[in-house]
C-alpha positions, 0 to 999 in steps of 0.5 A, spaced: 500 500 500 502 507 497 503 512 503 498 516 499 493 511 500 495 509 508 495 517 510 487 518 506 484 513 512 488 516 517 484 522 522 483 528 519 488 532 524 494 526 521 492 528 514 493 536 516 499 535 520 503 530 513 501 536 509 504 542 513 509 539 518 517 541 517 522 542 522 529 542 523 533 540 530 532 544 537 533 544 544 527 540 548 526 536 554 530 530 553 534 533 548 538 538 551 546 541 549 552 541 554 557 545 553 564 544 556 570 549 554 577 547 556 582 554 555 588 551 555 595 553 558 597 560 553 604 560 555 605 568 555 600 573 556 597 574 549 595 568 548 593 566 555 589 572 554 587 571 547 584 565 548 580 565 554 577 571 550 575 566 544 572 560 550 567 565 553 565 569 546 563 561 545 560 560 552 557 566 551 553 565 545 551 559 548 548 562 553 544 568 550 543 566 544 541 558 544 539 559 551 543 553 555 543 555 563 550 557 566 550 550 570 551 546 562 555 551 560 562 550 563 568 555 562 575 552 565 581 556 564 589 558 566 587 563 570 580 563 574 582 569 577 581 572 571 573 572 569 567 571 573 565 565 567 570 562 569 568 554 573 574 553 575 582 551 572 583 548 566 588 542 571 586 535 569 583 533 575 578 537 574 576 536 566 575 529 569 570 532 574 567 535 569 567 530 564 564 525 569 559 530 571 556 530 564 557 523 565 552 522 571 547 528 567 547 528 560 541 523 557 542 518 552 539 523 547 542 529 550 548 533 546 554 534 549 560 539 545 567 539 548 571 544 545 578 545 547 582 552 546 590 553 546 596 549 544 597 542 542 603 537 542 605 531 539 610 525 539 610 519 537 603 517 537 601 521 543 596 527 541 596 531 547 593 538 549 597 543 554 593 544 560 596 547 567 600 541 569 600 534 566 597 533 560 590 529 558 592 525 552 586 524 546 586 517 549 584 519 556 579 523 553 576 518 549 576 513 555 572 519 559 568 520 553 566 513 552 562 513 559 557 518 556 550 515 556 549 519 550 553 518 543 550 525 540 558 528 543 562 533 539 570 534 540 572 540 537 579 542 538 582 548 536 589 547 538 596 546 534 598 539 532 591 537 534 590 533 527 591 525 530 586 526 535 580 526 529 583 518 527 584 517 536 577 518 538 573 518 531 567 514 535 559 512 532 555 518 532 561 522 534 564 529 530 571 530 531 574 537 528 581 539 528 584 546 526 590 541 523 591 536 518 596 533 522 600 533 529 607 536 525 602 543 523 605 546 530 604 553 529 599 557 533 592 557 530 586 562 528 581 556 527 579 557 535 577 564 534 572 564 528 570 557 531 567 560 536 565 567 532 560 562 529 555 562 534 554 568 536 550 571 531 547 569 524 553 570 519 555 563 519 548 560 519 550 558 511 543 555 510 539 561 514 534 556 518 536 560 524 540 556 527 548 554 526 550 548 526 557 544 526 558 544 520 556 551 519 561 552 523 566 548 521 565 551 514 565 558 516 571 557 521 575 554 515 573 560 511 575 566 515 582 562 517 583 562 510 581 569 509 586 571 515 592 568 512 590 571 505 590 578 508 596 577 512 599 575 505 602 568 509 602 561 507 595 557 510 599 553 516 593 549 519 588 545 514 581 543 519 578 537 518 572 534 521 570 527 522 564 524 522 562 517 520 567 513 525 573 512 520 578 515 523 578 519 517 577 526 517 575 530 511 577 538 509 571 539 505 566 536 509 558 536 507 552 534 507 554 529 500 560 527 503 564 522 507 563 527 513 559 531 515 551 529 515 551 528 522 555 534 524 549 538 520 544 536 525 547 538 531 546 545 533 545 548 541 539 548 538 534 554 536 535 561 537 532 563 543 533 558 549 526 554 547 524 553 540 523 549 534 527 551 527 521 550 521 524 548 515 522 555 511 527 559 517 522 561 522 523 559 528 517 557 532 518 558 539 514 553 545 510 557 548 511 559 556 506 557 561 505 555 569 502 549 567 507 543 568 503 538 564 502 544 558 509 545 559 512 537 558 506 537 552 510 541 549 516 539 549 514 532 547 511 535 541 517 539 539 521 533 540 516 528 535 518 534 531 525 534 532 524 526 530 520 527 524 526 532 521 532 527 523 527 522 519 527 527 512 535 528 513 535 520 512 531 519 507 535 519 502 539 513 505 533 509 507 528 504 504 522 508 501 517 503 505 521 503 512 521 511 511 513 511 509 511 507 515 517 511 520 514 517 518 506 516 518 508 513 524 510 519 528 506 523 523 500 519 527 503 521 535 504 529 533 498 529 531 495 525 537 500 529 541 497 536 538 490 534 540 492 532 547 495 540 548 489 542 544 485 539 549 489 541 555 489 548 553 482 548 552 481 546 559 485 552 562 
């Protein structure tokens, strides 16, 4: 039997709903970002400086403009004298706190970004990023990594020499980005600086859906890093790759219909605005405010069916037509139930 012909018998509020839905990825409940950002050790004040300005230009978009609580958006540095943002000292011992508190919290469809700013080593087959103390190896971070209940992680590291850690921590629903090829690329970076320039505001929100997403800044990042090496008439020394599919194996150009880069397309902080969905036209739709606790999980439920239903077109492509048509009208069938359960409940009030 054709979808055509299934959907025809199905309830009207069904039918309306296979006509008009469209959404994009957003934050709802069940379905929350955390970010933690590790600002390594500068080595002169310049850079100490420099890179904590990057770290909490990132964790302030994250905050005022896709709305994650302070609690979810940790900022550890050098010097936690230094910012009021500041958690705590970037010292092993408390990125393993963090990352096993993220661990503890984090739901299994929870989204989780570690970014990491400063400078990166590499001898023999060891990637390391500087931290005040003794460093944490890609290894050790892949094992702290690999006690999340949740697969959706990003690794985003800015550093020099921070090539390897694509091919040693590249995982199953894991985005690994890199701002060099390689660990010999061991000049400093500019990558972190326009990475974290991405989120704040809608410039690199290439496909204009309203929210920026890892690939878009990975794009856009690579882009102004080109730029800045263009201008200043010198040789690109840093080539950022993004891995994605868990070969090991980054990509310089990722996209949409390439090795790497589908999966970093639907990972975002989520919409502009703390709690809303992105519709496939650009708009967003925000979930309404209201005290009534019951409204309020309703709604979230409905933006998580529609975040589902929009994880479900990106895969289409790769899908058997049957499984895709049976997939979507079933969660067509539940947002529709859902939305009546709100209407009733609104209308009730």
């Amino acid at each position: 039997m054709s979808r055509r012909r299934r959907i025809m018998g199905l309830p009207t509020a069904v039918v309306a709903v296979a006509v008009g839905l469209a959404a994009a990825p957003h934050d709802a409940r069940g379905q929350d970002a955390h970010l933690l950002v590790v600002v390594g050790i500068g080595g002169d004040p310049a850079y100490t400086e420099r890179f904590l300005e990057w770290g909490t230009t990132l964790r302030t978009a994250a905050m005022e403009r896709y709305g994650l609580p302070p609690e979810r958006a940790v900022l550890l540095a050098e010097d936690p004298s230094m910012s009021d943002a500041i958690a705590g000292e970037s010292r092993r011992e408390r990125v393993e706190e963090e990352l096993r508190a993220l661990a503890s919290r984090a739901a299994p469809d929870d989204r989780v970004m570690l970014v990491l700013i400063g400078h990166g080593s590499f001898r023999g087959s060891e990637a390391n990023f500087n931290i005040p103390g003794r460093d944490l190896s890609a290894a050790e971070y892949g094992a702290l990594l690999d006690a999340l209940a949740t697969s959706k992680v990003a690794v985003v590291n800015t550093a020099s020499a921070s090539g390897p850690f694509t091919q040693l921590l590249a995982a199953p629903g894991r985005t690994i980005i890199t701002a060099t090829a390689s660990g010999g690329e061991r000049n400093e970076t500019q990558f972190g600086q326009y990475f974290a320039a991405a989120w704040e505001d809608g410039e690199a929100d290439l496909d204009k859906n309203g929210a920026v997403s890892l690939l878009e800044a990975f794009q856009y990042a690579r882009s102004e890093t080109q730029r800045f090496y263009d201008d200043a008439n010198l040789l690109l020394t840093e080539h950022a790759l993004l891995e994605d599919d868990g070969d090991g194996e980054g990509s310089r150009e990722p996209g949409m219909d390439a090795t790497d880069g589908a999966l970093a397309a639907g990972f975002t902080l989520g919409a502009p605005g703390a709690r809303g969905a992105v519709t496939a036209d650009g708009a967003v739709s925000p979930i309404p405010a209201t005290t009534d606790s019951v409204l309020a999980r309703l709604y979230a439920e409905r933006a998580d069916l529609e975040g589902r239903v929009a994880a479900l077109r990106r895969s289409r492509s790769s899908m058997d037509p049957d499984d895709y048509d049976r997939e979507l009208e079933a969660l067509l069938v539940d947002l529709a139930l859902k939305s009546r359960e709100i209407r009733d409940r609104e209308g009730g009030e």
